[in-house]
C-alpha positions in Angstrom: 22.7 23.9 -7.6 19.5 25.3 -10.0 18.4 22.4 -10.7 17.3 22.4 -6.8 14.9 25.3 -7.2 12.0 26.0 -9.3 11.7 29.7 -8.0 15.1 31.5 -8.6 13.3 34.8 -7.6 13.0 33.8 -4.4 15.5 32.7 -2.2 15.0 29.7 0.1 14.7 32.1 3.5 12.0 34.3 1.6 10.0 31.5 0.5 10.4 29.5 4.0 9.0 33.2 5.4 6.2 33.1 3.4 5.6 28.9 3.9 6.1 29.5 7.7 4.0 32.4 8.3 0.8 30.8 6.5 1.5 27.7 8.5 0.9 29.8 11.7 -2.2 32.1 10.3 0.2 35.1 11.0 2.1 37.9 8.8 5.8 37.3 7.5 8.4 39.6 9.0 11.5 39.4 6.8 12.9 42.4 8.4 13.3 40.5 11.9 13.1 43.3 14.3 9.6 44.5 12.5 7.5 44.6 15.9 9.4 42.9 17.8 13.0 41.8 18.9 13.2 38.5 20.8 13.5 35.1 18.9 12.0 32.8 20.6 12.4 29.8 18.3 13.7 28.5 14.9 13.9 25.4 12.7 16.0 23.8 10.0 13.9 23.5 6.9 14.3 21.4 3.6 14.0 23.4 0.3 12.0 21.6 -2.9 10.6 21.6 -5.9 7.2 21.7 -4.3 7.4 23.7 -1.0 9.4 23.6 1.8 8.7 21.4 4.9 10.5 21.1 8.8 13.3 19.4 7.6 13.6 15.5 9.0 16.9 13.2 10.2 17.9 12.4 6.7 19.9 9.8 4.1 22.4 11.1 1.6 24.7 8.8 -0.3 27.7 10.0 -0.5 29.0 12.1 -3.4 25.1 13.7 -2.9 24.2 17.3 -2.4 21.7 19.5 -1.2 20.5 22.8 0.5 18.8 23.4 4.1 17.6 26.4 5.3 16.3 27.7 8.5 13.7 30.2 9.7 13.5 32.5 12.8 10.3 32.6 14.8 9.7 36.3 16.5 7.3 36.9 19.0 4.8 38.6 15.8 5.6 35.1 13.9 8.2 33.4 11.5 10.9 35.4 9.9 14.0 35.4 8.1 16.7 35.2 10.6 19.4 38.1 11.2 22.3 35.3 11.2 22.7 31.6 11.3 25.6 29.5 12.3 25.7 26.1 10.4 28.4 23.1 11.5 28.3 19.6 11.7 30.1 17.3 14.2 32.2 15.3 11.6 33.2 18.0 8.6 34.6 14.3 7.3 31.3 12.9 7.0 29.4 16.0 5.7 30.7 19.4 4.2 29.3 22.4 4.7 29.4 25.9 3.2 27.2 28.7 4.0 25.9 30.7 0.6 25.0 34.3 0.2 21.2 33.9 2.0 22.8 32.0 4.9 21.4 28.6 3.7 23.8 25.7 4.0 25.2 23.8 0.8 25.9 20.4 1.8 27.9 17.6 0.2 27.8 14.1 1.6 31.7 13.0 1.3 32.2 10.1 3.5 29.9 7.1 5.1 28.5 7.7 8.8 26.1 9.0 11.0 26.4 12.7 12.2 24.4 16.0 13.2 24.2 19.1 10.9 23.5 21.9 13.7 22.0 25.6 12.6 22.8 28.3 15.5 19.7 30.9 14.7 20.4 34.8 15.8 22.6 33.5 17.9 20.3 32.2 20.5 18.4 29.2 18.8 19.7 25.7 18.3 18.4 23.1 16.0 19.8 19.8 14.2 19.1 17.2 12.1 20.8 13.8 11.8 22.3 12.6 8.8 23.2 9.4 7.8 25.3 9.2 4.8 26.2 5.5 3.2 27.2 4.0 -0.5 24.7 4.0 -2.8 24.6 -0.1 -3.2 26.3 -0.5 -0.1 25.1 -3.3 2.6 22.3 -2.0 5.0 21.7 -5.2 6.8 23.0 -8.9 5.6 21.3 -12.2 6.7 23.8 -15.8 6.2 22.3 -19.3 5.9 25.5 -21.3 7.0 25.8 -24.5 4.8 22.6 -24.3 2.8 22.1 -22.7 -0.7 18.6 -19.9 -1.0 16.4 -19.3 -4.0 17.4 -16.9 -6.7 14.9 -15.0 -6.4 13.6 -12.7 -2.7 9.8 -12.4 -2.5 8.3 -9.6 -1.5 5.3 -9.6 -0.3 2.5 -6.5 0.0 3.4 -6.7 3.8 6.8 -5.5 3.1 8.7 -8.7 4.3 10.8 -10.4 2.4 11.1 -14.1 1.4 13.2 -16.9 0.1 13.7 -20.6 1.1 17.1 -22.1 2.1 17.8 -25.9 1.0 19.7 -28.3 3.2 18.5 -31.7 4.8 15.9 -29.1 5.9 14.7 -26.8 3.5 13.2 -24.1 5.4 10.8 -20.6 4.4 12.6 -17.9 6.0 10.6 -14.6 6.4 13.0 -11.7 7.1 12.4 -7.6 8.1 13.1 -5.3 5.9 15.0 -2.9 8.1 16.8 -5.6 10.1 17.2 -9.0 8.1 16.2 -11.1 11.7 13.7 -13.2 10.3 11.8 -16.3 11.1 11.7 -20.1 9.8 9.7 -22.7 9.2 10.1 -26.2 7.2 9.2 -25.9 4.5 10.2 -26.8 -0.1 13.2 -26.0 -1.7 12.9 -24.7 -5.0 15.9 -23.1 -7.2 14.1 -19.9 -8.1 12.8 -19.0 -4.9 9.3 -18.9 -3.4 6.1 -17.4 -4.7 3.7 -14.7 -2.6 -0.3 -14.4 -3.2 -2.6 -12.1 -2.3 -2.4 -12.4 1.2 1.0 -12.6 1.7 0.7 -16.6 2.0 3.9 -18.1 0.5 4.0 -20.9 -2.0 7.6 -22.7 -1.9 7.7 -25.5 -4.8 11.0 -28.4 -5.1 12.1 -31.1 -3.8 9.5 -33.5 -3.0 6.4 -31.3 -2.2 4.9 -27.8 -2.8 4.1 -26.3 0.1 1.5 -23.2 1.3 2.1 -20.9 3.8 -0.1 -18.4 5.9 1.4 -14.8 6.1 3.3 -15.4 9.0 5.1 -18.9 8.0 2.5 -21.8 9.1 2.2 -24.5 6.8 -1.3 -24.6 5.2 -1.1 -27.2 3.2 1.4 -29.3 1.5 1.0 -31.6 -1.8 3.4 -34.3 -1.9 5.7 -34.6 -5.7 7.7 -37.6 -6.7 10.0 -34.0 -7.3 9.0 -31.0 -8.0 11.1 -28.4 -10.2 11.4 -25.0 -10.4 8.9 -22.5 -9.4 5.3 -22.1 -8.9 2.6 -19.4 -10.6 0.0 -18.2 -8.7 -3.3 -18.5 -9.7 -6.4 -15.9 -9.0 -8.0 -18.7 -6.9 -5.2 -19.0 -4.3 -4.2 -22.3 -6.1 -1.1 -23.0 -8.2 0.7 -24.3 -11.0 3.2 -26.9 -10.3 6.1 -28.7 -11.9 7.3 -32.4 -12.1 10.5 -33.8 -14.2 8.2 -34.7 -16.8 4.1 -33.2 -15.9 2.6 -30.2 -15.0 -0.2 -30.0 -12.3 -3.1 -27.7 -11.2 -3.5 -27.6 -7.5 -6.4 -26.3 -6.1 -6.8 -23.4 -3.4 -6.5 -26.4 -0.6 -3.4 -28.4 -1.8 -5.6 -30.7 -3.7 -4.2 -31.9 -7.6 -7.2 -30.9 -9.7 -5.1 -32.5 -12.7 -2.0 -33.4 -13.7 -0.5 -33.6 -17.6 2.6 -35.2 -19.2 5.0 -32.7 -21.0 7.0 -35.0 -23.4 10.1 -33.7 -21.7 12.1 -32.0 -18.9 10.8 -29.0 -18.1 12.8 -25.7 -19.1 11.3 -22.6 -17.7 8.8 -22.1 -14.7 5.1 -22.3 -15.7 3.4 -19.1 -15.6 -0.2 -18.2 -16.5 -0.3 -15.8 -19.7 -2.6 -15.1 -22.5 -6.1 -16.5 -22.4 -5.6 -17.6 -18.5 -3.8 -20.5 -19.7 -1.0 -22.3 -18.4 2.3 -22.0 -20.7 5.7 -24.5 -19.9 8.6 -24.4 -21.8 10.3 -28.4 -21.5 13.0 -30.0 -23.7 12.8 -33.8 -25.0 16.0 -35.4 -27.0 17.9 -32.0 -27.8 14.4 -30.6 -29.0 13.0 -27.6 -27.3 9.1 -27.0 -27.3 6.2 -24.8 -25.5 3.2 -26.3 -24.6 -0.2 -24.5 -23.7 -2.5 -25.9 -21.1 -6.5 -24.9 -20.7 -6.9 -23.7 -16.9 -9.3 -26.5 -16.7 -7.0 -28.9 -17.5 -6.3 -30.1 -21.4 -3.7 -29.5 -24.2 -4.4 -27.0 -26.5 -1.3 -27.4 -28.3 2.6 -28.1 -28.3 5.1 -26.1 -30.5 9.0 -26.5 -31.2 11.1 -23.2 -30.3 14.4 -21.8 -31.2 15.5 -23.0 -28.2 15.1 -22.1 -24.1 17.3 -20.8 -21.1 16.0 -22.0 -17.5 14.1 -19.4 -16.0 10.2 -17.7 -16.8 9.1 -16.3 -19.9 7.7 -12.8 -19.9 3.9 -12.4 -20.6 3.3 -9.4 -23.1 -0.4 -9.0 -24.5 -1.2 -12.1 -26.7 2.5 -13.2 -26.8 5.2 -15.0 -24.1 9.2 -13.9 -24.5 12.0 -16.2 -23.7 15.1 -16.3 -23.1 17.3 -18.8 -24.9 21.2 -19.6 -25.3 22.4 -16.8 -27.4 18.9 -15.1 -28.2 15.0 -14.2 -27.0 12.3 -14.8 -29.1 8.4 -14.0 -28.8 6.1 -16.6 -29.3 2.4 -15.9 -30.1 -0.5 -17.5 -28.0 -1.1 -19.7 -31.1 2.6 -21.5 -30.8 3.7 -19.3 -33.9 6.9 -17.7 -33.6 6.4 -13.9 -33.9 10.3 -13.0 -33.9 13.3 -14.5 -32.9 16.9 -12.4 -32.3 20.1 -13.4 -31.7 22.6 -11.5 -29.3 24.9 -9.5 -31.3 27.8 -7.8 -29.6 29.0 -4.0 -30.0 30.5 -4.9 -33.7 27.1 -6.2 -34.7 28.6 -10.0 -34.5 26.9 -12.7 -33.0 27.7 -13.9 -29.5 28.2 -17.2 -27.7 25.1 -18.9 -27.5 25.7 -18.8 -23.3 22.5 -19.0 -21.1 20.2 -16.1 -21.0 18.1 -14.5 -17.9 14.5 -14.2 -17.7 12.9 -11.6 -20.4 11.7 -8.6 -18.8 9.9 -5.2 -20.2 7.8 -2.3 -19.6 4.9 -2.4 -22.5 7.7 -0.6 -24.8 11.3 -2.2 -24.7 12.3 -5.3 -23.2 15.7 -6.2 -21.5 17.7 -9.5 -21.3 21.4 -10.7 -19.8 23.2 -13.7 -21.0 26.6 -14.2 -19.4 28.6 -12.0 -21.9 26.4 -8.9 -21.4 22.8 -7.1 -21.2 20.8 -6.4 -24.3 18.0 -4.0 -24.9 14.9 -4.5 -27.6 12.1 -3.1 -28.3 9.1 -5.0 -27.5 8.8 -5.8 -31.4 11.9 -7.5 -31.4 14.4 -4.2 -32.7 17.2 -4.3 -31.4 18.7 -0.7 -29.4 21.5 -1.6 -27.8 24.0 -3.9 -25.8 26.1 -3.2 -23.0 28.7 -5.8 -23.0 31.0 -4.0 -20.3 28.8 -5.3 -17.7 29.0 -9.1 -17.7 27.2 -11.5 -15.5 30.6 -12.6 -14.6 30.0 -16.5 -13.5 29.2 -19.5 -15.3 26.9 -21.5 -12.8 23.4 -21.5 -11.8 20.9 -19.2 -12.9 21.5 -15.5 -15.0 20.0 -12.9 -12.7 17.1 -11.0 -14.3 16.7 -7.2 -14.6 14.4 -5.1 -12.7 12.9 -2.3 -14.2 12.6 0.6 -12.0 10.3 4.0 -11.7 13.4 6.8 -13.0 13.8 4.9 -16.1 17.0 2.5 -15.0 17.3 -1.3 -14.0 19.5 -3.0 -11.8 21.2 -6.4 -12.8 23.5 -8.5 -11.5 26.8 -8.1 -12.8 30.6 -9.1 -13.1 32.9 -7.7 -10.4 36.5 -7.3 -10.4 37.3 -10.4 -8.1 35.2 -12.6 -10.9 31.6 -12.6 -8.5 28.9 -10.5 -9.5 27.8 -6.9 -8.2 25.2 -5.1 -8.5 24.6 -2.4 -11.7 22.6 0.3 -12.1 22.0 1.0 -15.7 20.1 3.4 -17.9 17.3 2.0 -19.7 17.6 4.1 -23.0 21.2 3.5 -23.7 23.0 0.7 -21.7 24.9 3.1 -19.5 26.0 2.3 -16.4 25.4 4.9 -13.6 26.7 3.1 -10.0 27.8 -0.4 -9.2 27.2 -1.7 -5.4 30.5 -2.2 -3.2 32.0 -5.9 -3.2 29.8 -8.0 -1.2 30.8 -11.0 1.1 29.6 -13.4 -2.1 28.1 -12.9 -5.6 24.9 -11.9 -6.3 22.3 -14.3 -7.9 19.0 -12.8 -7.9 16.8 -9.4 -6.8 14.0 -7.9 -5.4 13.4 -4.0 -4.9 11.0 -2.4 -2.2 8.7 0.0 -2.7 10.9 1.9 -0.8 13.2 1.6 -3.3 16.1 -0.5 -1.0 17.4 -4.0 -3.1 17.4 -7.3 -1.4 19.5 -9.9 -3.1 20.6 -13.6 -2.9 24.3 -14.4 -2.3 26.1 -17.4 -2.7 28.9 -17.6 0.2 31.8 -20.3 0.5 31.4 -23.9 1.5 27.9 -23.6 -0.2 25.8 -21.4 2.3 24.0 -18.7 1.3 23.1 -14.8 2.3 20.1 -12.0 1.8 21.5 -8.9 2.0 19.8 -5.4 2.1 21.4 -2.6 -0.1 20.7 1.3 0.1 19.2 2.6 -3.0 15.8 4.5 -3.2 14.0 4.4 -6.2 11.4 2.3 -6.4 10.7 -0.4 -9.2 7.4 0.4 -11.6 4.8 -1.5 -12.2 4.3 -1.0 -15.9 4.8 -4.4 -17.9 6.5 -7.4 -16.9 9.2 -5.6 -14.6 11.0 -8.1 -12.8 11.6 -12.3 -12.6 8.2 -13.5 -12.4 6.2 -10.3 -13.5 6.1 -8.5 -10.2 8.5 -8.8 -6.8 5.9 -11.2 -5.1 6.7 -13.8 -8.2 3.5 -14.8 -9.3 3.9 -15.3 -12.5 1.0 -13.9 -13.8 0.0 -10.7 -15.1 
C-alpha cells in the first residue's frame, strides 16, 4: 500500500481535513466535537499522489487495489470523523477491510457492478459505484455478418471509430466509442482499413474506387480505379495517395487524379508520405523486391532493390523508411541506400523462419516488429534488444497485426491464444515481458486502435467469413512520440 501515498506523515483523514477545510474557507477540526457536536454531512473521498478529491463512481479491474477515505462535516466545518462504517453490497465483487485511520482498503476480486457504502458517525450515508471488469475484457462488441472489415480501426480526433466492411457492398461504418451502434454508408473496401484526415473525413481505398467521406459518413467524392489496393496516405492538402495493381496516383483535395505513375510491379506495402514530402511504395516485379520514391508533384526520383518486403506500411523515421520483410526489417535511407538490414533471430541467437512480418513501429529510440513466430525489439539503429518468442501471432493468414506503442512504456499486439486465434498482449517495451493477455474473444484479433482514453478497439475475424469490432477495457493511453502505431498515428495517415 506505500506506494499509494506520497505523505506517510499524514494519514489520508488528516490530509482530507486539511484538503476539505480550505475548500470551504473554514478551520479543520480533527477533534470532532471541537465547537460543536452535530454532523451534518460527510463524503467518500479518493486519496492520491497529488491531493485528494470527492471521490467519483469508479472502474477497477480486478485483481486492483486502492484506498478511500471519508470526511465528516460539523456545523464549524469538515473534520475527521469519530467512526465510519464501510460495506459493499457484493463482498464477491469488492473486498473491503477497514485499516487503523478508518479508511477502507479495497481489492477488486471479481467482475460486476456494485456500491461501496461509508456509514459516517453513524448518521451519514454516502456511496460510490464501482464497476469492476477484466483488464482486456469486452466492453461492447459490434458483428458484420457475412462480410470481412479492415485490419486496421480508425480513429478519428472526434473520438469515433472507423473501419469498412467488404461484401457485394462494401460499406464505411462509423461506430461510438462507448456503445459500438454505429452508422453506414456505401462506401471502398480496402484490406488495411480506412484512413481519417484532419477533419475527421474518412478516405476508404479498394476495390474499384477510393472514396472520401464527410465526418459524419456522406460521400464527398469518389475516384473510380480499374482496382485499387491497399491503403491510402493522407496528404496535408486533404488529397491522397492511391494504389493500383501496377501505378500509384496523386488525387487531389476534390477526387481529381493530378497524376498517375507505373511501378514496374505489384505493389507491396501502402504508400505513405515520408522524408522530403515524397511519396514512398514498396512493389515486387518477377521475385524482385524494390522501393520507389515519387516527387509530390508527380515524377520518379529513383527506384532501389531491397532485402525483401512484408505487406503492410513502412515506418517513417527522420531521413529514413523501416520495413518489415519475411524474416527481417531493414531501414532504408531517403537516397534508396540501405542503412541496415537484420534478420530475426530467436532466444538462442538463431535465425528464424523467414514468415511474414507486421508493420515497423517506434518511438524516436527503439523500434518494435511481430512476424508470426514472435515480437522483436531494436533499437532505432538497427541493435538488436530482445525477442519474445512466447507470444506468437498465432495464425498464418492475412495480415501480422502491428504493435501500438503506449504512454507507460508498454505495447499491445496481437497474439497467439490457447485455442490457435489470437488475443490481445500487453508487453513491456524494455524487455519483452508480458504483463496481461485479454480474455478469449468470439474470433481472432487482426488489427488495433487505442483511444485516448486508453480503451482498445480491434478487428475480429468471426466464422463463415463475417467480421467484428470489439471494445476492450484498458486505460492507458497510446503516445505520440515516433511512429506509434500502423500508419504513424490511430487516424492512419500515413504521414508524419
Amino acid at each position: 500500500m506505500s506506494h499509494l501515498w506520497m505523505k506517510p506523515r499524514r494519514t489520508p483523514l488528516a490530509i482530507a481535513c486539511v484538503v476539505a477545510a480550505a475548500a470551504v474557507g473554514t478551520g479543520c477540526s480533527e477533534d470532532p466535537f471541537a465547537g460543536a457536536t452535530d454532523t451534518i454531512g460527510g463524503e467518500i473521498i479518493s486519496p492520491s499522489t497529488d491531493d485528494l478529491v470527492a471521490a467519483e463512481d469508479t472502474l477497477l479491474f480486478v485483481g486492483e487495489t486502492t484506498i478511500y477515505a471519508a470526511i465528516a462535516v460539523y456545523r464549524v466545518g469538515p473534520g475527521v470523523p469519530q467512526s465510519i462504517r464501510w460495506g459493499t453490497t457484493d463482498t464477491t465483487v469488492l473486498e473491503v477491510d477497514v485499516l487503523n485511520d478508518l479508511s477502507a482498503f479495497v481489492r477488486a476480486a471479481a467482475p460486476g457492478t456494485v456500491w461501496l457504502v461509508a456509514l459516517i458517525n453513524e448518521e451519514i450515508r454516502d456511496s460510490l459505484e464501482v464497476t469492476v471488469v477484466f483488464r482486456g475484457g469486452a466492453r461492447w462488441e459490434t458483428a458484420f455478418a457475412g462480410v470481412p472489415a479492415g485490419v486496421y480501426p480508425a480513429i478519428g480526433a472526434d473520438s469515433l471509430i472507423r473501419v469498412v466492411t467488404g461484401g457485394a457492398t462494401p460499406l464505411l461504418r462509423i461506430l461510438s466509442p462507448e456503445s459500438g451502434a454505429f452508422t453506414s454508408t456505401a462506401s471502398c473496401f480496402g484490406a488495411l482499413g480506412p484512413s481519417v484526415g484532419v477533419s475527421d473525413e474518412a478516405y476508404a481505398g479498394g476495390g474499384t474506387c477510393v472514396r472520401r467521406h464527410a465526418k459524419g459518413g456522406d460521400a464527398q467524392w469518389t475516384t473510380p480505379f480499374t482496382e485499387a489496393v491497399l491503403g491510402v496516405a493522407v496528404a496535408a492538402d486533404g488529397g491522397a495517395i492511391a494504389l493500383s495493381t501496377d501505378s500509384v496516383f496523386r488525387l487531389g483535395s476534390n477526387g481529381s487524379i493530378l497524376w498517375g505513375l507505373p511501378l514496374g510491379g505489384a505493389p507491396v506495402t501502402a504508400p505513405v508520405l515520408g522524408p522530403g514530402g515524397d511519396v514512398y511504395v514498396g512493389w515486387s516485379a518477377g521475385g524482385v523486391d524494390s522501393v520507389s520514391r515519387f516527387a509530390l508533384a508527380g515524377s520518379l526520383r529513383w527506384s532501389a532493390e531491397v532485402p525483401g518486403l512484408s505487406t503492410g506500411t513502412p515506418a517513417v523515421s527522420g531521413q529514413r523508411l523501416i520495413f518489415g520483410r519475411p524474416g527481417g526489417v531493414f531501414a532504408l535511407d531517403s537516397t534508396g541506400v540501405v542503412a541496415w538490414d537484420r534478420s530475426f533471430l530467436d532466444v538462442n541467437l538463431a535465425a528464424t523462419a523467414t514468415s511474414r512480418t507486421s508493420s515497423p513501429v517506434h518511438d524516436d529510440i527503439a523500434l518494435y516488429v511481430q512476424n508470426e513466430e514472435a515480437l522483436y525489439a531494436y533499437s532505432i539503429g538497427g541493435t538488436f534488444v530482445w525477442v519474445a518468442d512466447s507470444l506468437g501471432f498465432g495464425a498464418t493468414t492475412g495480415v501480422v497485426g502491428a504493435p501500438t506503442l503506449l504512454l507507460d512504456a508498454t505495447l499491445l499486439v496481437p497474439c497467439a491464444s490457447g485455442s490457435g486465434g489470437r488475443d490481445v498482449c500487453a508487453v513491456r517495451q524494455t524487455n519483452g515481458n508480458r504483463l496481461w493477455r485479454s480474455p478469449p474473444g468470439d474470433g481472432p484479433v487482426e488489427g488495433l486502435v487505442v483511444g485516448e482514453n486508453g480503451i482498445v478497439y480491434v478487428s475480429q475475424s468471426l466464422a463463415g467469413g463475417g467480421s467484428q469490432v470489439a471494445a476492450l477495457w484498458a486505460r492507458v493511453a497510446p503516445t505520440t512520440a515516433g511512429w506509434p502505431t500502423e500508419g504513424g498515428n490511430p487516424k492512419r495517415t500515413r504521414r508524419r
